[in-house]
Structures are given as structure tokens and as C-alpha cells.
C-alpha positions, 0 to 999 in steps of 0.5 A: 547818527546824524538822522538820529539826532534831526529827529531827536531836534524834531521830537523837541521842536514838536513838543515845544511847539505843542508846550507853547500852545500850537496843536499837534498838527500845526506844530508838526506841519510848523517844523516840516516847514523850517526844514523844507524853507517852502512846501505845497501841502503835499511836500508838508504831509509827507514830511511831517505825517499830517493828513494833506488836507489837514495842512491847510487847517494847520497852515491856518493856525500858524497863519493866525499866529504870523508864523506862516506866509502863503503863496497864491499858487497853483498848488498854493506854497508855504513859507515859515518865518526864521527861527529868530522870528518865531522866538520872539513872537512866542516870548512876546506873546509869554510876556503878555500872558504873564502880564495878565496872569499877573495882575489877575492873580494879584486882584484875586489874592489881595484881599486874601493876603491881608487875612491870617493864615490859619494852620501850618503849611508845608513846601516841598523842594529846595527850590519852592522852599527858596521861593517862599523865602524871598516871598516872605522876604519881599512881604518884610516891613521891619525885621528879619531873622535868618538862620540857615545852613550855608548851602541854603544861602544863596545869592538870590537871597542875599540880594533880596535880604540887601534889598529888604534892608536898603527899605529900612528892614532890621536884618539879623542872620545866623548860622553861616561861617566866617567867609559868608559873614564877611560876605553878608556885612560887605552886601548888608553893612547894617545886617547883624549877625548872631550865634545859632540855637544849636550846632547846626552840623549835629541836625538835618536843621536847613533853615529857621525864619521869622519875619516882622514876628508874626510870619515864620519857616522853619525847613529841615534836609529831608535825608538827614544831616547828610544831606546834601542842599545843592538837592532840589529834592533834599529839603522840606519845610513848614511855614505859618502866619498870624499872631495867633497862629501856633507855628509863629507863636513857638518861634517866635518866643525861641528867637526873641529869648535868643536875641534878648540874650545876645543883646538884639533885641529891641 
């Protein structure tokens, strides 16, 4: 059993290594190295099914990437850093990878943003959709308007809605039970809550969104009402921006008849 499971550790490592940006050889000469502590090519090879004189080339590699130190032995012997050491190396380099991926995509995308999104766009996957959600919710200059089945509420969104309203964004939400609305006036004491359109337990309705009245998601769960939100898969949605745009022009009349007659609106 525990054979199996050293090579079920090592299947891991190996993919993780190849994931992280090493070649199949490096990874593999890497992990025979962390199990042997110091190897000569040979020990290496025998261990990790890499050709002898394609160690080298992979000990190189590691080298480039300060994960191996080299021994000026005859036959040359090979040290592996600590597994401690080799994770913060792979995070440091992941952060500025990020870092400059981030500012790339940001250079690429502003003067994108800024121009109307014609159509309507569909997400799929409860966990993309949540990932728009806080999108449009960090995008909010003056007002949010959520409407939304429990389960789709979740702590990451309520942070970002308290967040938006500490920027001085008008925050209303809708379609939460009495425990959750006590949640939100404690984390969002200026937030107003409202009556939804609809029963929300008679729809497979997950969740209705208008943002500064010209960006708005509408989602529903995919496998009906019964559906359950803790499934990734279970939601799907549409999104849309512009004044123009259809989706938000729909909308954007059913929430403004809504809220002028609860007495919301502006």
C-alpha cells in the first residue's frame, strides 16, 4: 500500500512540476532528486526513468531555475533544494507572473472597457457567474440593485456589496429571507431591502442585477427550481451593457417600475 501511495505522491509532483512550467524530464529528475536527497546521474536515471544523459540537461534546467545545486565530483552529485524552498521560489515566481499579466491585460482592455458591449453575453458555472457579479460590483459608481435566491448570496459578495457602499454606492437587495436581511443591515447599514418581482421558490430565477442602470445580469439554475446553488454547474446566466444595449433596456424598465412603486426610486 505504501508503494502505491509514494507513487501516487510522485504522479502528483510530476504533474504539478510539468503544470508549474518545468519540462517532463526536469520534473521527473526534480522528484528523484527530493526522494534520493543527493544523486549522481546514474542513481537519477534510475529512478525516475530519464535517459542518463538527459539528466544533465535536466539538472540544468533546475539549475536556471535555483532548485538544484551541483557537486564538482567525479562522477558529479546533485543536491535538491527543500520542498519548503522550492514552493516559495514557484509562488514568488507566480506573483510576478501575475503581476505582469495584470498590468498587460489591463493596458490591452482599458480602452475596450470604456466602449458599449453590444449584444447579450452568456456565462456558465455558478462560480464565473459570482465572478461577474463582483466584476460589475467593483465597476458600480452610484447604484446596485440585487435581487437573488439565498444560496447565491455569499460572503464574498456581501463584502463586496459593503465595500461598493462604503465608496458611496446606493445599495438596494431583494429576495433574501429574514435571517439574511439582518445580515445585510448589520454588514450594510445604509443597504435597502425590497419585496421581490416574484416568488422566487415558484422559478429556477437564481439572480436579477442592474448596475449604475445601464450594465445588468439576469441567471437562472439550470436544472429548475430544484436545483441546488452549492452546484458549480447548476447556474447559467446572461449579461449586458450599454444604454442601448436590449437586455439592460428590458431591465432596466422592470426595476425602475419596481422600485418607483416601493417608493426607491430617486
Amino acid at each position: 500500500m505504501s508503494t502505491d501511495s509514494g507513487d501516487d505522491f510522485r504522479s502528483v509532483a510530476i504533474e504539478q512540476l510539468k503544470q508549474l512550467g518545468l519540462s517532463a524530464y526536469a520534473a521527473r529528475t526534480f522528484v528523484a532528486l527530493t526522494s534520493l536527497g543527493i544523486g549522481t546521474a546514474t542513481e537519477i536515471s534510475e529512478v525516475s526513468e530519464v535517459p542518463r544523459t538527459r539528466v544533465y540537461d535536466a539538472v540544468d534546467e533546475l539549475r536556471e531555475r535555483g532548485l538544484v545545486d551541483v557537486q564538482q565530483s567525479s562522477p558529479k552529485q546533485f543536491w535538491v533544494v527543500s520542498a519548503e524552498t522550492t514552493c516559495q521560489k514557484f509562488e514568488h515566481e507566480m506573483r510576478q507572473r501575475t503581476s505582469l499579466l495584470t498590468t498587460a491585460l489591463q493596458e490591452l482592455g482599458t480602452a475596450q472597457r470604456k466602449q458599449e458591449q453590444r449584444g447579450v453575453w452568456t456565462v456558465d458555472g455558478q462560480s464565473a457567474v459570482t465572478d461577474r457579479v463582483l466584476e460589475f460590483i467593483g465597476d458600480a459608481d452610484d447604484e446596485i440593485v440585487y435581487m437573488t435566491v439565498e444560496g447565491l448570496l455569499t460572503e464574498d459578495i456581501v463584502e463586496a456589496l459593503g465595500e461598493a457602499a462604503r465608496r458611496g454606492v446606493s445599495i438596494r437587495v431583494a429576495g433574501i429571507s429574514p435571517d439574511v436581511q439582518e445580515t445585510i443591515r448589520d454588514e450594510i447599514p445604509d443597504a435597502e431591502l425590497f419585496d421581490t418581482l416574484w416568488m422566487w421558490s415558484d422559478t429556477p430565477a437564481g439572480r436579477l442585477m442592474m448596475v449604475d442602470r445601464n450594465q445588468t445580469l439576469v441567471s437562472v439554475l439550470v436544472n429548475g427550481s430544484d436545483a441546488t446553488p452549492s452546484d458549480p454547474r447548476s447556474e447559467t446566466a446572461i449579461w449586458g451593457a450599454g444604454e442601448t444595449n436590449s437586455l439592460v433596456a428590458v431591465l432596466r424598465a422592470i426595476f425602475a417600475w419596481r422600485l418607483e412603486r416601493d417608493g426607491l426610486d430617486d
